[in-house]
PDB file of N, H, CA, C and O in Angstrom:
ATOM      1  N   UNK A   1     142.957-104.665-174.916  1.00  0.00           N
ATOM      2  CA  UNK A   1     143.835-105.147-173.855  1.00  0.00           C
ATOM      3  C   UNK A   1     143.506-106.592-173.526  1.00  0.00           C
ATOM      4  O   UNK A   1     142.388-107.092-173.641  1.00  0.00           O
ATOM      5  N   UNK A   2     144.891-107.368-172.994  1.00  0.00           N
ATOM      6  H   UNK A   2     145.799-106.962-172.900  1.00  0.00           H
ATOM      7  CA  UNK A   2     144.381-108.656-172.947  1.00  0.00           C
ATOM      8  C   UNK A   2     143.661-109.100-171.193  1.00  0.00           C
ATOM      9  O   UNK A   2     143.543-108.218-170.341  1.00  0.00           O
ATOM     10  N   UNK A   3     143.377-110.127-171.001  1.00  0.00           N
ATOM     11  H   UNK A   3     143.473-110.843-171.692  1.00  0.00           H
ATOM     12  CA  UNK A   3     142.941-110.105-169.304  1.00  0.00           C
ATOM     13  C   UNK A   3     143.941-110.059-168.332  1.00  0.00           C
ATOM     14  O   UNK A   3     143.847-109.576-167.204  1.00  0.00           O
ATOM     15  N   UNK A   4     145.335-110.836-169.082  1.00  0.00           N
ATOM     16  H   UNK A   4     145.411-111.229-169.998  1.00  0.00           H
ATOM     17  CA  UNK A   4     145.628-110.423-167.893  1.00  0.00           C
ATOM     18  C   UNK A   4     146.770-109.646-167.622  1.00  0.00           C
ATOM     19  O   UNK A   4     147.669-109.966-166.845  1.00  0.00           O
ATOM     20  N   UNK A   5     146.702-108.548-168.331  1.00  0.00           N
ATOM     21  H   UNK A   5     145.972-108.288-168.963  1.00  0.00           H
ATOM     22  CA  UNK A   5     146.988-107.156-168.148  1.00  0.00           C
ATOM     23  C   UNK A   5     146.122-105.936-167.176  1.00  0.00           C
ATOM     24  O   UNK A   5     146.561-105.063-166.427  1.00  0.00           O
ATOM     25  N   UNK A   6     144.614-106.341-167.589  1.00  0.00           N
ATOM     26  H   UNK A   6     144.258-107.050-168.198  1.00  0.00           H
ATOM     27  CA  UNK A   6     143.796-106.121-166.954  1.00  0.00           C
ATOM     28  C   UNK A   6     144.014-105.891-165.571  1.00  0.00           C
ATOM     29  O   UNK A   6     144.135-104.923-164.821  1.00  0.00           O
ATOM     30  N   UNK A   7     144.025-107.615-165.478  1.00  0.00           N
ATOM     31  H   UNK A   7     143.927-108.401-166.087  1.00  0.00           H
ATOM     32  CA  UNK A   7     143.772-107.917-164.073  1.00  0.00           C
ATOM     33  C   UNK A   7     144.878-107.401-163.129  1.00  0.00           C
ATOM     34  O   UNK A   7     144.699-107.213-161.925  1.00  0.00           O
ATOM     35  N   UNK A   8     146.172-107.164-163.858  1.00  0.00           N
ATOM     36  H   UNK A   8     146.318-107.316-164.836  1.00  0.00           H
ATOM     37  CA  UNK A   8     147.454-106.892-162.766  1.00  0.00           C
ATOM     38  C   UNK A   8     147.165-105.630-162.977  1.00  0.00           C
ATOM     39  O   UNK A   8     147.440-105.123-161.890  1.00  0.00           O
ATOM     40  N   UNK A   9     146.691-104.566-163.844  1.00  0.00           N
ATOM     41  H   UNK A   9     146.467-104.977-164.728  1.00  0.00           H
ATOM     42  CA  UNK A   9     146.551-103.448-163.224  1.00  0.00           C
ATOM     43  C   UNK A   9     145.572-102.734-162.692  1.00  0.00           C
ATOM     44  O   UNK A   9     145.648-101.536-162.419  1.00  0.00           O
ATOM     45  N   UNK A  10     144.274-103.708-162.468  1.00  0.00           N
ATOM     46  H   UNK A  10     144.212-104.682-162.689  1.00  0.00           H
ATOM     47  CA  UNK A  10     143.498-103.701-161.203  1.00  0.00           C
ATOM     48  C   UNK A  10     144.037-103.792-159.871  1.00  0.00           C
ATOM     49  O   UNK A  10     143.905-102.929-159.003  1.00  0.00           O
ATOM     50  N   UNK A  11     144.759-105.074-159.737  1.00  0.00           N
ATOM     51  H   UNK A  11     144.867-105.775-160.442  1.00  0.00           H
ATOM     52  CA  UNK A  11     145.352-105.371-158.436  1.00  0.00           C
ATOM     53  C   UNK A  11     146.636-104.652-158.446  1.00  0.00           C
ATOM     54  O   UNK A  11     147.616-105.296-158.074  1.00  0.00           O
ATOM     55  N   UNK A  12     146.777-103.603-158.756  1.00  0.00           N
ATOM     56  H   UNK A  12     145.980-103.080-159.058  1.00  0.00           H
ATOM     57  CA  UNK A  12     148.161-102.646-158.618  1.00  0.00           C
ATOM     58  C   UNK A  12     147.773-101.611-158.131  1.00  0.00           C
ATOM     59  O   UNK A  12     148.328-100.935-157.265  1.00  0.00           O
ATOM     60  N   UNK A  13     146.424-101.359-158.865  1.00  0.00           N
ATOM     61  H   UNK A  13     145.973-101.908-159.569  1.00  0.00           H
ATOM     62  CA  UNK A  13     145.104 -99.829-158.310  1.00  0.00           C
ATOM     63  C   UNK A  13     145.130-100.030-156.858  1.00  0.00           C
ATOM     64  O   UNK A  13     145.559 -99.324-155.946  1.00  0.00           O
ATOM     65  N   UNK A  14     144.515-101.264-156.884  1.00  0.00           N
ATOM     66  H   UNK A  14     144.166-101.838-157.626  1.00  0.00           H
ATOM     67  CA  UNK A  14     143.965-101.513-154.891  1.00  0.00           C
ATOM     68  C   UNK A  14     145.154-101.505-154.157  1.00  0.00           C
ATOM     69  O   UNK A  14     145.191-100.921-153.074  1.00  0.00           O
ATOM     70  N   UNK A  15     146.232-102.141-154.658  1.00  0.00           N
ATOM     71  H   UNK A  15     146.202-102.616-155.538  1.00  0.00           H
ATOM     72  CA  UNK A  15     147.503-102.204-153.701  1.00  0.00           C
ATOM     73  C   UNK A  15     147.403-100.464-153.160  1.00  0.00           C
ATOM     74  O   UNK A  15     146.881 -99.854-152.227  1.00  0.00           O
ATOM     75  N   UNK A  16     148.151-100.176-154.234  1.00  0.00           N
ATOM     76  H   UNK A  16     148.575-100.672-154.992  1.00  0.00           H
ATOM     77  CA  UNK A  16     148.277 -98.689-153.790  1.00  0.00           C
ATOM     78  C   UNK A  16     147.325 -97.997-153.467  1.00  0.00           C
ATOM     79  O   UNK A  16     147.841 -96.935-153.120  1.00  0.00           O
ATOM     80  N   UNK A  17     145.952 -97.891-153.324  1.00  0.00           N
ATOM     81  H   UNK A  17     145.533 -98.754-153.606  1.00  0.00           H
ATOM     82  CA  UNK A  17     145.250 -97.280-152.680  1.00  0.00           C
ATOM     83  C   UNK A  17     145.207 -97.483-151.228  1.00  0.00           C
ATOM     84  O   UNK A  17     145.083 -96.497-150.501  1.00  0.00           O
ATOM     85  N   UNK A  18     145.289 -98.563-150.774  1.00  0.00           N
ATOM     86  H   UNK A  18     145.390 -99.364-151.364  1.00  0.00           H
ATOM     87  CA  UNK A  18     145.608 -99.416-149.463  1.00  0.00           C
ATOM     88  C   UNK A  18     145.998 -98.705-148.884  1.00  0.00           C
ATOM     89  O   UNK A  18     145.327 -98.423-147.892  1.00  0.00           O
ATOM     90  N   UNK A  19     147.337 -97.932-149.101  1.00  0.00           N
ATOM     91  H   UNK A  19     147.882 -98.162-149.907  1.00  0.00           H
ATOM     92  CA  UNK A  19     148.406 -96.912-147.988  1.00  0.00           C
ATOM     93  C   UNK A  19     148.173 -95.677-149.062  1.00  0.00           C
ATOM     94  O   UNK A  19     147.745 -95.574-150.211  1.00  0.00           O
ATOM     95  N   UNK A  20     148.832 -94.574-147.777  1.00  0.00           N
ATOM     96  H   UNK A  20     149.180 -94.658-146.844  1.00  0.00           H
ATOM     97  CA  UNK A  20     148.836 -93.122-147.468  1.00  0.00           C
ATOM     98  C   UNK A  20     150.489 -93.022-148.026  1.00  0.00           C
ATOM     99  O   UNK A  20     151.379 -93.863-148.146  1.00  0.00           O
ATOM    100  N   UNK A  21     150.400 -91.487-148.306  1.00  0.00           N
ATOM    101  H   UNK A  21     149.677 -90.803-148.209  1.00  0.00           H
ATOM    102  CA  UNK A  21     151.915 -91.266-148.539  1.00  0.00           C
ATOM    103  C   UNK A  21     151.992 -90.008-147.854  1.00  0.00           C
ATOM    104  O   UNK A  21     151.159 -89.104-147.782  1.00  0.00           O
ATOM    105  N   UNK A  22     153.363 -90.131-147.271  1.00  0.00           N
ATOM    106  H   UNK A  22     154.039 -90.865-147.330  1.00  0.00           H
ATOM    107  CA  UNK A  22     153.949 -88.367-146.732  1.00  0.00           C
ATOM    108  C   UNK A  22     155.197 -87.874-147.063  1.00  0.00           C
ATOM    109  O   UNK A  22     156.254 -88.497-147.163  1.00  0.00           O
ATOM    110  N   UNK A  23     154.995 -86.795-147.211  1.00  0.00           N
ATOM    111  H   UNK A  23     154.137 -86.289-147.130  1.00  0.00           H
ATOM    112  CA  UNK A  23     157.003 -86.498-147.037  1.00  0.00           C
ATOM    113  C   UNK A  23     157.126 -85.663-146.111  1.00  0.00           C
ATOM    114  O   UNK A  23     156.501 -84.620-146.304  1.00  0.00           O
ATOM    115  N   UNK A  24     157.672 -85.725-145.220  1.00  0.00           N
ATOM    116  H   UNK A  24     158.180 -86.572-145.063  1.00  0.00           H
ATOM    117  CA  UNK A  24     158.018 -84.548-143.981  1.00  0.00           C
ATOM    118  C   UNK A  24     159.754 -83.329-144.054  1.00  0.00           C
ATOM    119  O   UNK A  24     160.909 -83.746-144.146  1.00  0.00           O
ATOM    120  N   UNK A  25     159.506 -82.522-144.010  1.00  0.00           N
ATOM    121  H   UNK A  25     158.568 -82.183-143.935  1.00  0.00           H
ATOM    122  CA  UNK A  25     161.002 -81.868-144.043  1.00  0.00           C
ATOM    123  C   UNK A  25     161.426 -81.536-142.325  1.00  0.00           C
ATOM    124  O   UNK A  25     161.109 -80.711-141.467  1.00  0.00           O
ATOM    125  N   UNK A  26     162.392 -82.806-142.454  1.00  0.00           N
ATOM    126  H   UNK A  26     162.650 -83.476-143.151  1.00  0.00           H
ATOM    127  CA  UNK A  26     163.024 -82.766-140.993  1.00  0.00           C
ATOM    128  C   UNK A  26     164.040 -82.269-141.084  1.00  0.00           C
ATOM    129  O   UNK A  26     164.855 -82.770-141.858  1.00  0.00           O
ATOM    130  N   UNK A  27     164.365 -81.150-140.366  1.00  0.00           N
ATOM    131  H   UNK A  27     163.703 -80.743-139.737  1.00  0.00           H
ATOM    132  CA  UNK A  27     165.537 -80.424-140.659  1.00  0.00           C
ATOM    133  C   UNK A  27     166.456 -80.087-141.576  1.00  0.00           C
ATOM    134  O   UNK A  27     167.634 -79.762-141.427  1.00  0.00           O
ATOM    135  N   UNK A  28     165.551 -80.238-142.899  1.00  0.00           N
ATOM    136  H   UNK A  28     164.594 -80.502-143.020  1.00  0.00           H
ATOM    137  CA  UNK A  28     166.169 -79.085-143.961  1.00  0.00           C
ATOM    138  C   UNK A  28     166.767 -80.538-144.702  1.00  0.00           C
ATOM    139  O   UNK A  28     167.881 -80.526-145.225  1.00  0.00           O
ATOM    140  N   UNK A  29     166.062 -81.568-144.694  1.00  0.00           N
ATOM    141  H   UNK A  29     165.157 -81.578-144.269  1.00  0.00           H
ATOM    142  CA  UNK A  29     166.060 -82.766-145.609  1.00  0.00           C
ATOM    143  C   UNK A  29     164.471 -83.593-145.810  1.00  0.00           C
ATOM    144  O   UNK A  29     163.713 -83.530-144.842  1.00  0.00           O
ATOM    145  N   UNK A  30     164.046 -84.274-146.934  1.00  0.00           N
ATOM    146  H   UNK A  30     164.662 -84.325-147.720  1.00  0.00           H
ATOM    147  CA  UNK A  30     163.108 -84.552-147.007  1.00  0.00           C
ATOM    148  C   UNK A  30     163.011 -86.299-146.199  1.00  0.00           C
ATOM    149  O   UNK A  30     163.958 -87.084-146.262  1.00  0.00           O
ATOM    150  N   UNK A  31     161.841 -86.585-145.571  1.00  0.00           N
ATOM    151  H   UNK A  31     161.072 -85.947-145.520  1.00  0.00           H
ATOM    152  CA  UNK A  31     161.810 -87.843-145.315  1.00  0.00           C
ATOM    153  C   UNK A  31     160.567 -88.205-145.918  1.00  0.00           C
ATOM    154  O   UNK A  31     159.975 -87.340-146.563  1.00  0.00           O
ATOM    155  N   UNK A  32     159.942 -89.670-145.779  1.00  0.00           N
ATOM    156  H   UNK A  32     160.423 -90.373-145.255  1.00  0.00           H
ATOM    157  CA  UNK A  32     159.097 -90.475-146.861  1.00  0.00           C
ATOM    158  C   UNK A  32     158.666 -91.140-146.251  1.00  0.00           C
ATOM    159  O   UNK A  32     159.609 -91.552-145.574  1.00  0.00           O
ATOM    160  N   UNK A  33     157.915 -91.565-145.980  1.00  0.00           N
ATOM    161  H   UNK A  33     157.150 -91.230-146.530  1.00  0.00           H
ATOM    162  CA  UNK A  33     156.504 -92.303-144.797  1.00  0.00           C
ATOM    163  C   UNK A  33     155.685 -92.710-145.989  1.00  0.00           C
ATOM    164  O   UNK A  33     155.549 -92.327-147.151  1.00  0.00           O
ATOM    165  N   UNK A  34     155.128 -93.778-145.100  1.00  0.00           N
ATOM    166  H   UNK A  34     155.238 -94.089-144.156  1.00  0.00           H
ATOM    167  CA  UNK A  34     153.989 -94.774-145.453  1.00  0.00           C
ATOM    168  C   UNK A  34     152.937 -95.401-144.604  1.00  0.00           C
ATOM    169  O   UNK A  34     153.192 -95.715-143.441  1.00  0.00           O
ATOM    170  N   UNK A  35     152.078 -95.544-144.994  1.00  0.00           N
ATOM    171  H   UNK A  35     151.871 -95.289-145.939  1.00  0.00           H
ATOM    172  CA  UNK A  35     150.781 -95.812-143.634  1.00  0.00           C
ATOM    173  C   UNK A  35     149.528 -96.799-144.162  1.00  0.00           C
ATOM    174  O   UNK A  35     148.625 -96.126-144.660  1.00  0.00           O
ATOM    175  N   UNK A  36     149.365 -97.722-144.163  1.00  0.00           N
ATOM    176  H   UNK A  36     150.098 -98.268-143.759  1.00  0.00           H
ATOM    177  CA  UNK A  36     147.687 -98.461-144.428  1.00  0.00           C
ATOM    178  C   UNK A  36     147.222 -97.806-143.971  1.00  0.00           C
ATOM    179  O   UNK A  36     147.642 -97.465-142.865  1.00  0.00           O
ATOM    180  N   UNK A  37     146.058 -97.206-144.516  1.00  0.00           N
ATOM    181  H   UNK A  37     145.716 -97.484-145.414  1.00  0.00           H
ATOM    182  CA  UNK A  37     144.803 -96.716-144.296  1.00  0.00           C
ATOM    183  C   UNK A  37     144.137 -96.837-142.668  1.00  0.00           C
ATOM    184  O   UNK A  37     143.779 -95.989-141.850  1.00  0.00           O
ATOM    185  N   UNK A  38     144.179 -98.488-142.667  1.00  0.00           N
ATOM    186  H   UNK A  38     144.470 -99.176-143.332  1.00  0.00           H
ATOM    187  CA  UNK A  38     143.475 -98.772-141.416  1.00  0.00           C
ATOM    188  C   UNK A  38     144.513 -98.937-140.180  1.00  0.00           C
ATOM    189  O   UNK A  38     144.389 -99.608-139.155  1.00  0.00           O
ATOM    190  N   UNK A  39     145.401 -98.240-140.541  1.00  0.00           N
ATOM    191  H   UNK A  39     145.502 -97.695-141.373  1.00  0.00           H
ATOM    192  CA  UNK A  39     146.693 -97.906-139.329  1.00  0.00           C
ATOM    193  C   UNK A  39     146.891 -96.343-138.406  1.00  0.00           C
ATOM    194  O   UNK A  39     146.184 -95.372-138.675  1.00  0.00           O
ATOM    195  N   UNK A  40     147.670 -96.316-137.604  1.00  0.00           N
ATOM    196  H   UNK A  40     148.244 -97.105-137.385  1.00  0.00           H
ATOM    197  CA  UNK A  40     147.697 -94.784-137.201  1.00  0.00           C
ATOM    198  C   UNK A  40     149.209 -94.890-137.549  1.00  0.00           C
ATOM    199  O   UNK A  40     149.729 -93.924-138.107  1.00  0.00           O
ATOM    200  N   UNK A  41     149.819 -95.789-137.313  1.00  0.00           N
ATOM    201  H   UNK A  41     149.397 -96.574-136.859  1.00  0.00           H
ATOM    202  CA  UNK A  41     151.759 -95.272-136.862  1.00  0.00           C
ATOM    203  C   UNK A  41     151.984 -95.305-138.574  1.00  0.00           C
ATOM    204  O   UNK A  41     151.481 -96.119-139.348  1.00  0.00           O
ATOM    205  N   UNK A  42     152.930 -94.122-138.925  1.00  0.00           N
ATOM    206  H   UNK A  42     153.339 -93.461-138.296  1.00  0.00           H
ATOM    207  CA  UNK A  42     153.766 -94.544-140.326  1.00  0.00           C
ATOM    208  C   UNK A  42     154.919 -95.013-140.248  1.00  0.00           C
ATOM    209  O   UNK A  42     155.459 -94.930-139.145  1.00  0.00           O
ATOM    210  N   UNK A  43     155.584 -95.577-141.240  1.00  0.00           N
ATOM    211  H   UNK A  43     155.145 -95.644-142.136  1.00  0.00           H
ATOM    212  CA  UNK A  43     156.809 -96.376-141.316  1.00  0.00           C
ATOM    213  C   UNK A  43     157.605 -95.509-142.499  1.00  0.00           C
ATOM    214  O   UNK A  43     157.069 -94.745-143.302  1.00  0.00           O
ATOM    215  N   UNK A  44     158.575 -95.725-142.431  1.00  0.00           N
ATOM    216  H   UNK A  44     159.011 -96.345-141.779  1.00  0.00           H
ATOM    217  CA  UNK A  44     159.672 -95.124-143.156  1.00  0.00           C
ATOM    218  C   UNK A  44     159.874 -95.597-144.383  1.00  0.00           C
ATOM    219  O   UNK A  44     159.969 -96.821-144.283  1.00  0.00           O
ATOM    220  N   UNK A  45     160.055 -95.066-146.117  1.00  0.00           N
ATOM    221  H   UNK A  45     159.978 -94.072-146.198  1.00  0.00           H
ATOM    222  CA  UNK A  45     160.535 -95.877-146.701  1.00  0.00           C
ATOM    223  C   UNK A  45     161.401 -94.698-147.386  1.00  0.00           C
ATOM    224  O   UNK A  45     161.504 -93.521-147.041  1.00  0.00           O
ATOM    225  N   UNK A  46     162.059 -95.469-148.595  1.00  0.00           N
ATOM    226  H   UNK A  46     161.975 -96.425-148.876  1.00  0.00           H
ATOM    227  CA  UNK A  46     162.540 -94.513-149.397  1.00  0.00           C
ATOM    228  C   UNK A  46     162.500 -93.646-150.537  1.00  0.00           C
ATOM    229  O   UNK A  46     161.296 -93.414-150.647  1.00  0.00           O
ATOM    230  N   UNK A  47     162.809 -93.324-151.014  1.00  0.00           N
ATOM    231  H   UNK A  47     163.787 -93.512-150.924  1.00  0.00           H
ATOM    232  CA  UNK A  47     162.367 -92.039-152.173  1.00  0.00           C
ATOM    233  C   UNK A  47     162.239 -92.902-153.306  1.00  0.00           C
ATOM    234  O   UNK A  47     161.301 -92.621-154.052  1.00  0.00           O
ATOM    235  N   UNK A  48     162.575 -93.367-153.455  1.00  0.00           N
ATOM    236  H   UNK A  48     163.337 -93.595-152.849  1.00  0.00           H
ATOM    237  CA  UNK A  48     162.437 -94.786-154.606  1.00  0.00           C
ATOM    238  C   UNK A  48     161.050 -95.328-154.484  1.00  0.00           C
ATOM    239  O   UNK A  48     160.265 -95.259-155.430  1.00  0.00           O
ATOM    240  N   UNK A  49     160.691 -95.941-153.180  1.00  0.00           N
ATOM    241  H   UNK A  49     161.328 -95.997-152.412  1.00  0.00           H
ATOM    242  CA  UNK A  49     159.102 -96.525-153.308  1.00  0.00           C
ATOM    243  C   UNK A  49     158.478 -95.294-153.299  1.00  0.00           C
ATOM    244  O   UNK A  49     157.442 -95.305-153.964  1.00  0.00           O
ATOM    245  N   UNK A  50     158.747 -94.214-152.768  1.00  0.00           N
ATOM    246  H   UNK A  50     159.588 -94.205-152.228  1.00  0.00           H
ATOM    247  CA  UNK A  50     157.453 -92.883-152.906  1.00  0.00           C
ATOM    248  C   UNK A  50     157.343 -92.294-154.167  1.00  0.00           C
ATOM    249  O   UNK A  50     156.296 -91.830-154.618  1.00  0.00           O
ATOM    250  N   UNK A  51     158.673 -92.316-154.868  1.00  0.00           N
ATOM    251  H   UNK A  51     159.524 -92.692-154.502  1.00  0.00           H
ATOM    252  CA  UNK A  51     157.925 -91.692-156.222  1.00  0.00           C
ATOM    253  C   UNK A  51     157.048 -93.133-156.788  1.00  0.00           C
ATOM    254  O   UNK A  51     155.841 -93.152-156.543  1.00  0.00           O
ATOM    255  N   UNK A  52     157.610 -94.227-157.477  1.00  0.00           N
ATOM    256  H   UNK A  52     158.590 -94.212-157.676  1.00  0.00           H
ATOM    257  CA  UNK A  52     156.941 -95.238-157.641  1.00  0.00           C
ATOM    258  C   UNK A  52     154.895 -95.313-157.314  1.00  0.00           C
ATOM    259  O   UNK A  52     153.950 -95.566-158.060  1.00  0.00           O
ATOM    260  N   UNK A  53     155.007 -94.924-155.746  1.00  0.00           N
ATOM    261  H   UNK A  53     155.775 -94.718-155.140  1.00  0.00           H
ATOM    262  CA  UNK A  53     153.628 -95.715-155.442  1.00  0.00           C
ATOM    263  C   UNK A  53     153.172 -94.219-155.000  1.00  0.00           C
ATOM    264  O   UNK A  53     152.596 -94.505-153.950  1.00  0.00           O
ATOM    265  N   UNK A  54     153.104 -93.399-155.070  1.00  0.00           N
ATOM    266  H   UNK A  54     153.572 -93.166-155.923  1.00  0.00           H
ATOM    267  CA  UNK A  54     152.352 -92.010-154.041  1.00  0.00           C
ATOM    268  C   UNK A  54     151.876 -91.028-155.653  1.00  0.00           C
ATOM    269  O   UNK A  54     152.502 -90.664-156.648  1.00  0.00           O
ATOM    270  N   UNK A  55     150.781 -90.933-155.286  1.00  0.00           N
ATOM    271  H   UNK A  55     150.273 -91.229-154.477  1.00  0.00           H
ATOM    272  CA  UNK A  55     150.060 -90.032-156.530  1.00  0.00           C
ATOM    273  C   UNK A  55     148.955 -89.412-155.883  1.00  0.00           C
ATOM    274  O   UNK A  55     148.700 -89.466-154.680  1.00  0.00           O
ATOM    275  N   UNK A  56     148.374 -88.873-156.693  1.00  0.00           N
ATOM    276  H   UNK A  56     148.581 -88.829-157.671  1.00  0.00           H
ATOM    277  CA  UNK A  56     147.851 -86.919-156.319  1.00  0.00           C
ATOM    278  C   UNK A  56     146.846 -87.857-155.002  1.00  0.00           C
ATOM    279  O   UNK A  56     146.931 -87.502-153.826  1.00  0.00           O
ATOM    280  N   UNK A  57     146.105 -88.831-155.347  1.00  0.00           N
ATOM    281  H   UNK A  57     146.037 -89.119-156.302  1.00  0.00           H
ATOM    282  CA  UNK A  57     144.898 -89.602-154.548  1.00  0.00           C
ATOM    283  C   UNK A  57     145.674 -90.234-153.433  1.00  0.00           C
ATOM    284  O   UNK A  57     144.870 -90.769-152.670  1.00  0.00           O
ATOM    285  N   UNK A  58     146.743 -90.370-153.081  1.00  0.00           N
ATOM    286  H   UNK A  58     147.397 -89.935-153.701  1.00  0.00           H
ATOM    287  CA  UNK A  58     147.008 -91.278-151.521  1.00  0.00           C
ATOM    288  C   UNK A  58     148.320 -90.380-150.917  1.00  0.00           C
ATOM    289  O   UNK A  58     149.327 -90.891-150.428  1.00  0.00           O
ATOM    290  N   UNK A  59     148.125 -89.238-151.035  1.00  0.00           N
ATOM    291  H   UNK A  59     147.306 -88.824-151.432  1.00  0.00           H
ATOM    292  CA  UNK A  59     149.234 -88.043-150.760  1.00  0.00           C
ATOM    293  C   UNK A  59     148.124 -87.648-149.584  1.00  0.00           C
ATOM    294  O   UNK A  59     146.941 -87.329-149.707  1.00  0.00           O
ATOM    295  N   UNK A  60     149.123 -87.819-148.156  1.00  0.00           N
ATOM    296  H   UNK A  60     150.084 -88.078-148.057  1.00  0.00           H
ATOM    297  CA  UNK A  60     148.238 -86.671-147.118  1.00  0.00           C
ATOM    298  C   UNK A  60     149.472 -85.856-146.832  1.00  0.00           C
ATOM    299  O   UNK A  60     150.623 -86.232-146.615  1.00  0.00           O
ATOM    300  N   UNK A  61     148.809 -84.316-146.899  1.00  0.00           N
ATOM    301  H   UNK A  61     147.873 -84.010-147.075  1.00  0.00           H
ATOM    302  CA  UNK A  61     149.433 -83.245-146.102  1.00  0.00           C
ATOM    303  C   UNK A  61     150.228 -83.207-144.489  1.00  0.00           C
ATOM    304  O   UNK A  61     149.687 -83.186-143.383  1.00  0.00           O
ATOM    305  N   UNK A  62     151.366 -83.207-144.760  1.00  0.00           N
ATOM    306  H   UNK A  62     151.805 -83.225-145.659  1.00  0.00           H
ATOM    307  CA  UNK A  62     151.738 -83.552-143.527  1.00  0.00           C
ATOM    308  C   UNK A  62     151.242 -82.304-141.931  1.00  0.00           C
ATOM    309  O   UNK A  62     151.767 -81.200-141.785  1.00  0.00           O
ATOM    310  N   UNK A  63     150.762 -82.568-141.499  1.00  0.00           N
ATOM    311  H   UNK A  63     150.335 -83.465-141.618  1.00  0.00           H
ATOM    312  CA  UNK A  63     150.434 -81.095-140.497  1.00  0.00           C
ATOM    313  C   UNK A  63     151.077 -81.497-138.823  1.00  0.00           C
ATOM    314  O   UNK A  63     150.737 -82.325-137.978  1.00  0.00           O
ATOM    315  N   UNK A  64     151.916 -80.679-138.871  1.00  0.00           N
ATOM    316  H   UNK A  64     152.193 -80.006-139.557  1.00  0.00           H
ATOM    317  CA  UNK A  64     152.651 -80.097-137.443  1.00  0.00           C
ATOM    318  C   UNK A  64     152.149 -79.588-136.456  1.00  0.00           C
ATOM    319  O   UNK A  64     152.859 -79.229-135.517  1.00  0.00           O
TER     320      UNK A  64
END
């Protein structure tokens, strides 16, 4: 591999480790949240950035 292939998919690792992922089922539809780590409030995104950036390691269980 060359470096700087490397290097962008180092700094793609940390990006996405950075934030949390959720999906919540609000009334019988799915929604998609996002959170930095060092945050409490989540923000909304769409199903497009969650499949993209959310994998088995930055997936939290949503609990009610």
């Amino acid at each position: 591999m060359n470096k700087p292939l490397i290097k962008y998919l180092l700094r793609e690792a940390l990006i996405s480790e950075s934030f949390q992922y959720q999906i919540r089922d609000i009334g019988g539809s799915d929604v998609f949240y996002k959170k930095n780590k060092s945050e409490k409030l989540w923000t909304f995104i769409d199903k497009e950035e969650y499949d993209e950036n959310a994998n088995k390691n930055n997936i939290v269980k949503y609990k009610n």
